[in-house]
mmCIF entry with sequence, helices, sheets and N, C-alpha, C, O atoms, coordinates in Angstrom:
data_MODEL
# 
_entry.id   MODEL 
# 
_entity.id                         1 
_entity.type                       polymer 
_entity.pdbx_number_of_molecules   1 
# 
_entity_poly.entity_id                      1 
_entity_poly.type                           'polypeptide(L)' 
_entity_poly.nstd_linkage                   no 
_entity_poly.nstd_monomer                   no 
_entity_poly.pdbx_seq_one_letter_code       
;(UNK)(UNK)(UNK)(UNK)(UNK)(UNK)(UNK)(UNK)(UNK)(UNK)(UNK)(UNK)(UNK)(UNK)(UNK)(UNK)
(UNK)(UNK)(UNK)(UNK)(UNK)(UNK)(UNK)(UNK)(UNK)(UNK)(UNK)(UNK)(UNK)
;
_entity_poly.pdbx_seq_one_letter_code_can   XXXXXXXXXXXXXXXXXXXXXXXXXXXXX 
_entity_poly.pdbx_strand_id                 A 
# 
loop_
_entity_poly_seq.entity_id 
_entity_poly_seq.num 
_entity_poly_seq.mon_id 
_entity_poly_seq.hetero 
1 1  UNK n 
1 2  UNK n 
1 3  UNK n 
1 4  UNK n 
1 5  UNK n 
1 6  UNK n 
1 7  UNK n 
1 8  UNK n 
1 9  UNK n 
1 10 UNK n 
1 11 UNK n 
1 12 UNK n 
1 13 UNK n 
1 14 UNK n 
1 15 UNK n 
1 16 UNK n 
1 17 UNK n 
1 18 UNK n 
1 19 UNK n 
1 20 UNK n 
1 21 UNK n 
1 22 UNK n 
1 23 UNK n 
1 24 UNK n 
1 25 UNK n 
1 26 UNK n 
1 27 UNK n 
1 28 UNK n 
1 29 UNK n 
# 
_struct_asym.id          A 
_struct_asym.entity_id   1 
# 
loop_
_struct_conf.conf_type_id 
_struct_conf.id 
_struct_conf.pdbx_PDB_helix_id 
_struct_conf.beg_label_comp_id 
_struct_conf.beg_label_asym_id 
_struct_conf.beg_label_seq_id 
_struct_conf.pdbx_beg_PDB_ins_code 
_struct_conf.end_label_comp_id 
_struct_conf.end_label_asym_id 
_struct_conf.end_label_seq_id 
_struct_conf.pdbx_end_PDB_ins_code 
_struct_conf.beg_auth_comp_id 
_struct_conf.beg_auth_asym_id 
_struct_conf.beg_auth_seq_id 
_struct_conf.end_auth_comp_id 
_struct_conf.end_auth_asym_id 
_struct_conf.end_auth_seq_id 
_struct_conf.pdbx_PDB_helix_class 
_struct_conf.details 
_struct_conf.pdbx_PDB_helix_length 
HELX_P HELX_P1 AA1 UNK A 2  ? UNK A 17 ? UNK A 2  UNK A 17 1 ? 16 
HELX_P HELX_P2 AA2 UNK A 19 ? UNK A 26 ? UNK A 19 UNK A 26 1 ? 8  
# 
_struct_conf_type.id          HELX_P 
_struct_conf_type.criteria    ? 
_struct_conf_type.reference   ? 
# 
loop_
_atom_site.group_PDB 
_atom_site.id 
_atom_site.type_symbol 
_atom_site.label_atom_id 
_atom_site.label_alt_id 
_atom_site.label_comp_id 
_atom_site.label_asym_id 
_atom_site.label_entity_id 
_atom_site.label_seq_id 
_atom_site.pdbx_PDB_ins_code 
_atom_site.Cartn_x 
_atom_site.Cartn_y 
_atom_site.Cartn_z 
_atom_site.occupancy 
_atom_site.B_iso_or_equiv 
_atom_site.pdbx_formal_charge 
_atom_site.auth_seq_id 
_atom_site.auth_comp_id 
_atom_site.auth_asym_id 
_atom_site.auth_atom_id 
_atom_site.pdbx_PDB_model_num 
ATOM 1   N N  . UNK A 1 1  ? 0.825 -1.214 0.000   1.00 0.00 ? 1  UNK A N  1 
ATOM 2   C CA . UNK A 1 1  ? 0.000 0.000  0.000   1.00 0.00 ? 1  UNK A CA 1 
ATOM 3   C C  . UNK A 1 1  ? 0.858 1.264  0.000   1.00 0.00 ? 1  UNK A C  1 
ATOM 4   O O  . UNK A 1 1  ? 0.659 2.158  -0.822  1.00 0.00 ? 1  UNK A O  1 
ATOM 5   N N  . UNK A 1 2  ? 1.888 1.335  1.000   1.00 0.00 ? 2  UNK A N  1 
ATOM 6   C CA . UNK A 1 2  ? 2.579 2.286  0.847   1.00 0.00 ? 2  UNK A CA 1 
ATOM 7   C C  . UNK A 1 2  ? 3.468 2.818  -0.571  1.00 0.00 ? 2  UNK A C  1 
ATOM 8   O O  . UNK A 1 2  ? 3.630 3.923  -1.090  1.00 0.00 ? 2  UNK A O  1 
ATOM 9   N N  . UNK A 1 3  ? 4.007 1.231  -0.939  1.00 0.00 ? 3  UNK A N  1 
ATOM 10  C CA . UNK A 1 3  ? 4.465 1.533  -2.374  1.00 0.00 ? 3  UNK A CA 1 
ATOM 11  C C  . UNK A 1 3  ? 3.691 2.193  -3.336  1.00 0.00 ? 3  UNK A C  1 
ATOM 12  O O  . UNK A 1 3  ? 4.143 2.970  -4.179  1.00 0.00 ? 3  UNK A O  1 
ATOM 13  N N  . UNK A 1 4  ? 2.592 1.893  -3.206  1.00 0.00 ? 4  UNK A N  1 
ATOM 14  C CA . UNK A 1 4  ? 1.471 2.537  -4.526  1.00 0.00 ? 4  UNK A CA 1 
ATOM 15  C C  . UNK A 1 4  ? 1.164 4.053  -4.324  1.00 0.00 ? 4  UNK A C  1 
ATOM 16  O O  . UNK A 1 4  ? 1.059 4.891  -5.220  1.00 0.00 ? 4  UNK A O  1 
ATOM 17  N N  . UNK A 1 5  ? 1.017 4.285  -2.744  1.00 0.00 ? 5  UNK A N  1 
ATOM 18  C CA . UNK A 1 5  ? 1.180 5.767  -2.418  1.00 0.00 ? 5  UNK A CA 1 
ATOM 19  C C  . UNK A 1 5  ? 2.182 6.859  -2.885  1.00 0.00 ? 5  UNK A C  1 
ATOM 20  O O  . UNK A 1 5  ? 2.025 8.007  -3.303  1.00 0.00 ? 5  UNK A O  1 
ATOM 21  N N  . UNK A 1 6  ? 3.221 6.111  -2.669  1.00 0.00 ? 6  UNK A N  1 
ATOM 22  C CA . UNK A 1 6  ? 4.622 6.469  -2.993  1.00 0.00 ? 6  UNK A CA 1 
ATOM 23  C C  . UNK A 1 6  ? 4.680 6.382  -4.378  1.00 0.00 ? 6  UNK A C  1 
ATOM 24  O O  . UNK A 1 6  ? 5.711 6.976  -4.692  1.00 0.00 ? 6  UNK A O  1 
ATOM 25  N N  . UNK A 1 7  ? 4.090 5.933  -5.448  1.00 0.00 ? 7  UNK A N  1 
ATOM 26  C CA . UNK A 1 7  ? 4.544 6.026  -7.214  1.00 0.00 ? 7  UNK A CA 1 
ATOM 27  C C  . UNK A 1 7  ? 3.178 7.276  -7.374  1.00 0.00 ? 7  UNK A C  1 
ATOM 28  O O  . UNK A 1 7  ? 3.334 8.409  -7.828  1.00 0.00 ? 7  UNK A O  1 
ATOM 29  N N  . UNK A 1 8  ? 2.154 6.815  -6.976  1.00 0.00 ? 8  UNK A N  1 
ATOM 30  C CA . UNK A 1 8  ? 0.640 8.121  -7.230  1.00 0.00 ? 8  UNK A CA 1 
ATOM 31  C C  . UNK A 1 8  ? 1.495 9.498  -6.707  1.00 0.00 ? 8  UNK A C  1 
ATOM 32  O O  . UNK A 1 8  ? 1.289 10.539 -7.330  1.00 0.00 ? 8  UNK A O  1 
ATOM 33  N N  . UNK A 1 9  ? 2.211 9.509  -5.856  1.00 0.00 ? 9  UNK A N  1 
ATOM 34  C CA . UNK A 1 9  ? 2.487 10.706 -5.437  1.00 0.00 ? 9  UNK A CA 1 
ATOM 35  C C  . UNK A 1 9  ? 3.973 11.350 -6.186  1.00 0.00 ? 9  UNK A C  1 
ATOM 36  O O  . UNK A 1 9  ? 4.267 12.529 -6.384  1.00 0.00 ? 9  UNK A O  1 
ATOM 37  N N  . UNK A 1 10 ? 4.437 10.606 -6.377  1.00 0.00 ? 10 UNK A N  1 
ATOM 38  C CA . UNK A 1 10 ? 5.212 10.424 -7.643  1.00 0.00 ? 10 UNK A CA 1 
ATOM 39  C C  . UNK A 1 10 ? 4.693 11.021 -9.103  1.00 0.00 ? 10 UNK A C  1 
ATOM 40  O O  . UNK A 1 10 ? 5.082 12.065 -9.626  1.00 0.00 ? 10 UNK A O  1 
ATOM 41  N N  . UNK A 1 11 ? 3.939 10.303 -9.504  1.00 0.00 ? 11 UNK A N  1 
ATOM 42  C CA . UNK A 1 11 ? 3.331 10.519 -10.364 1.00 0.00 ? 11 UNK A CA 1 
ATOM 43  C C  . UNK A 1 11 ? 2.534 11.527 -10.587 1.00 0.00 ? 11 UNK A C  1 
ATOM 44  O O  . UNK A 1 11 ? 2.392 11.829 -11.772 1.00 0.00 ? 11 UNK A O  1 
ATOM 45  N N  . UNK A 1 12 ? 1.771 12.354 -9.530  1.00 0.00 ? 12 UNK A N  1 
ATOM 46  C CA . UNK A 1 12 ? 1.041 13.648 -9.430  1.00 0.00 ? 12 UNK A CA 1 
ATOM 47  C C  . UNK A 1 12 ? 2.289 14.959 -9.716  1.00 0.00 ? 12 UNK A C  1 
ATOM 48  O O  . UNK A 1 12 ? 2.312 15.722 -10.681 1.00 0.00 ? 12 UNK A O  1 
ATOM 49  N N  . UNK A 1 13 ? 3.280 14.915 -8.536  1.00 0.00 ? 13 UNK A N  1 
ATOM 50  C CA . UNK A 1 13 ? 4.505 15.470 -9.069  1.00 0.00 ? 13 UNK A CA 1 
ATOM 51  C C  . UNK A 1 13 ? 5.095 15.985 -10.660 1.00 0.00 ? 13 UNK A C  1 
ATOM 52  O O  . UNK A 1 13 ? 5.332 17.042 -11.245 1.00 0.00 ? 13 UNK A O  1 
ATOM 53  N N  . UNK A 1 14 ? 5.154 14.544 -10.914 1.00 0.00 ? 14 UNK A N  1 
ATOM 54  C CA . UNK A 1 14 ? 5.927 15.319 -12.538 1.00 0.00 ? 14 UNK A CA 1 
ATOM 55  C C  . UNK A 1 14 ? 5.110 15.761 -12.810 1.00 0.00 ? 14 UNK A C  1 
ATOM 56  O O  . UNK A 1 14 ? 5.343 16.884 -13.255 1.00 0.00 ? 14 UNK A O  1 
ATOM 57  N N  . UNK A 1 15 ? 3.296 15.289 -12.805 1.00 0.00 ? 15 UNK A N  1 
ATOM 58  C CA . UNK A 1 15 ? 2.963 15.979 -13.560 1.00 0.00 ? 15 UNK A CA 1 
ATOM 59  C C  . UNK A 1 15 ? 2.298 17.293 -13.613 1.00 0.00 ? 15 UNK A C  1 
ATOM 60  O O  . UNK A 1 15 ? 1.681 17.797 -14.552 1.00 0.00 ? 15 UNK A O  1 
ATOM 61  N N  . UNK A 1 16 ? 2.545 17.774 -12.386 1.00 0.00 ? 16 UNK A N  1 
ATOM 62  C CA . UNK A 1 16 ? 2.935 19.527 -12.164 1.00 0.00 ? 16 UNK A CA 1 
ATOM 63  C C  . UNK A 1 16 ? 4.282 20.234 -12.612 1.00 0.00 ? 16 UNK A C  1 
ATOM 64  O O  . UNK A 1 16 ? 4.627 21.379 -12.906 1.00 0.00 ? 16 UNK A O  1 
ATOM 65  N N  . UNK A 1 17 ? 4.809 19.118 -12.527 1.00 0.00 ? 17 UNK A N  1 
ATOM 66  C CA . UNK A 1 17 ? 6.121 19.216 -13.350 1.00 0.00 ? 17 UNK A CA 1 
ATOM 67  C C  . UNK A 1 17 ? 6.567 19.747 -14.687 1.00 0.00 ? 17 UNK A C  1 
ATOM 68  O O  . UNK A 1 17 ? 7.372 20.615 -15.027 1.00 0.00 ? 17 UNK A O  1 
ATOM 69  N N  . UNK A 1 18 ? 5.758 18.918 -15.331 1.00 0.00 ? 18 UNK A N  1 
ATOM 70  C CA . UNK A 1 18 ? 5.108 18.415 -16.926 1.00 0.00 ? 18 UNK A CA 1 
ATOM 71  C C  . UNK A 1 18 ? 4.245 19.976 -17.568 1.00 0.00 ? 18 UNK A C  1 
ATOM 72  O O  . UNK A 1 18 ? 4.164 20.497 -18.680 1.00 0.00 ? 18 UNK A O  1 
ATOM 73  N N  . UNK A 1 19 ? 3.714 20.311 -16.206 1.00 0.00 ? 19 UNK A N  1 
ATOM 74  C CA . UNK A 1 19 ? 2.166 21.183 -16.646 1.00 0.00 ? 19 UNK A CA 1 
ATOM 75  C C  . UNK A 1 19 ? 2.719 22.839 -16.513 1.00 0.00 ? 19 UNK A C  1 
ATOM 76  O O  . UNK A 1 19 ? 2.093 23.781 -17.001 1.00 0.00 ? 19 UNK A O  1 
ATOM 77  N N  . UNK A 1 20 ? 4.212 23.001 -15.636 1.00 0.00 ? 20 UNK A N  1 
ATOM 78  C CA . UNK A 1 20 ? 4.556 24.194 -15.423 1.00 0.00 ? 20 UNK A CA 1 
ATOM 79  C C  . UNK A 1 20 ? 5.746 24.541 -16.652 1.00 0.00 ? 20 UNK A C  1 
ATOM 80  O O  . UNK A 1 20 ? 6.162 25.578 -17.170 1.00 0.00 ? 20 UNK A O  1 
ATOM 81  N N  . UNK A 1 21 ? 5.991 23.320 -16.779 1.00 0.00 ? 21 UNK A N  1 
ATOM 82  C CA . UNK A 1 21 ? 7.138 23.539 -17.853 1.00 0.00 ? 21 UNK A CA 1 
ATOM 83  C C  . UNK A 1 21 ? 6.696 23.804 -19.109 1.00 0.00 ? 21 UNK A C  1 
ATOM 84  O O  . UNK A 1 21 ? 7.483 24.562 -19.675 1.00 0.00 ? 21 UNK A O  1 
ATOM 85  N N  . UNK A 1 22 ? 5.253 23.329 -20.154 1.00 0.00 ? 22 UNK A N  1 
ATOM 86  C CA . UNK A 1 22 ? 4.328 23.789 -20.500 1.00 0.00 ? 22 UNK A CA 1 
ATOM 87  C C  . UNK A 1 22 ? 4.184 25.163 -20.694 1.00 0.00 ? 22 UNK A C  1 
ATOM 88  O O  . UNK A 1 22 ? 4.281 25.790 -21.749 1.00 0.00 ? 22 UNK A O  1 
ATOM 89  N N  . UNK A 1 23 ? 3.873 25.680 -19.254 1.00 0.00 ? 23 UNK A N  1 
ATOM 90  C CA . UNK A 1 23 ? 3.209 26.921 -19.258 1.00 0.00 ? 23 UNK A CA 1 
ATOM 91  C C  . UNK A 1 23 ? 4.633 28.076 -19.388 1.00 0.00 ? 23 UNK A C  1 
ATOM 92  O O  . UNK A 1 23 ? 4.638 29.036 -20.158 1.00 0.00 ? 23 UNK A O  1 
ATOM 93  N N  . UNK A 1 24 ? 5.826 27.694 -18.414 1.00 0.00 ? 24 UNK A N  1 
ATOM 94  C CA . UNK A 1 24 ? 6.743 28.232 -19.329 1.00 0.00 ? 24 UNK A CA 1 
ATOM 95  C C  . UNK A 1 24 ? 7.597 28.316 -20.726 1.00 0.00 ? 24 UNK A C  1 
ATOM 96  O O  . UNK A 1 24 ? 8.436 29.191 -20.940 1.00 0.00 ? 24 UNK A O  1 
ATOM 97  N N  . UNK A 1 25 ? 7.215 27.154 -21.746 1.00 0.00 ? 25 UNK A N  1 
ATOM 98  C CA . UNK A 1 25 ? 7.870 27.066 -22.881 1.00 0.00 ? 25 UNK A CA 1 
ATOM 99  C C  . UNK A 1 25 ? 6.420 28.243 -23.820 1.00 0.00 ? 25 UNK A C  1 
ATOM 100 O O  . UNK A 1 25 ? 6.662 29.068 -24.701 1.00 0.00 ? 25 UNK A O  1 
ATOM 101 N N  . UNK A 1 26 ? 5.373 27.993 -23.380 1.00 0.00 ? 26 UNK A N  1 
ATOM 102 C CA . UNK A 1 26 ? 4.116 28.777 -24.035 1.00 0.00 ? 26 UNK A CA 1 
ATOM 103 C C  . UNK A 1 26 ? 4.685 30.187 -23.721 1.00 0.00 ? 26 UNK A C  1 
ATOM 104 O O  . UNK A 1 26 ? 5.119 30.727 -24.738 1.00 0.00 ? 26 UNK A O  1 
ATOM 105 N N  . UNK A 1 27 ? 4.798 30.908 -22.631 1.00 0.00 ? 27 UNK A N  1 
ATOM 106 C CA . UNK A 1 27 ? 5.777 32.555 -22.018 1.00 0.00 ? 27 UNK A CA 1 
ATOM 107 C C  . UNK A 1 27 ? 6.958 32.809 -22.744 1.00 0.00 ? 27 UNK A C  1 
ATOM 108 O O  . UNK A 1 27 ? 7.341 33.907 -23.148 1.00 0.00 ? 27 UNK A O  1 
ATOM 109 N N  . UNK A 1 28 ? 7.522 31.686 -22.885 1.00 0.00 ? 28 UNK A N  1 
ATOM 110 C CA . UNK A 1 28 ? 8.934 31.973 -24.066 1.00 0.00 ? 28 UNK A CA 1 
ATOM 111 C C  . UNK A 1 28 ? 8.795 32.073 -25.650 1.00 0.00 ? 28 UNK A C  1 
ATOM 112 O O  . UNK A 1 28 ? 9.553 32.363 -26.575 1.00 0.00 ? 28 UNK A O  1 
ATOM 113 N N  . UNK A 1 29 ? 7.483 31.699 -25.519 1.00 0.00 ? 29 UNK A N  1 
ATOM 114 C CA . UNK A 1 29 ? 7.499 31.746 -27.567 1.00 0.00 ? 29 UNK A CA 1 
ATOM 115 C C  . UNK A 1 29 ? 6.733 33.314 -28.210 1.00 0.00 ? 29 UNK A C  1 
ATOM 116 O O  . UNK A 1 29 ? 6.658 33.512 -29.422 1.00 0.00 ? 29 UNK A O  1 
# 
């Protein structure tokens, strides 16, 4: 259980990650 916590939370991460890096390559063009 903990493992699965630990990859979802993982996984939520990049993809704020994913979603800010996005929003700065869109500010640079």
């Amino acid at each position: 259980m903990m493992k699965y916590l630990a990859l979802v939370i993982v996984f939520v991460i990049n993809k704020k990650i994913d979603e800010s890096k996005i929003k700065y390559n869109i500010k640079l063009k």
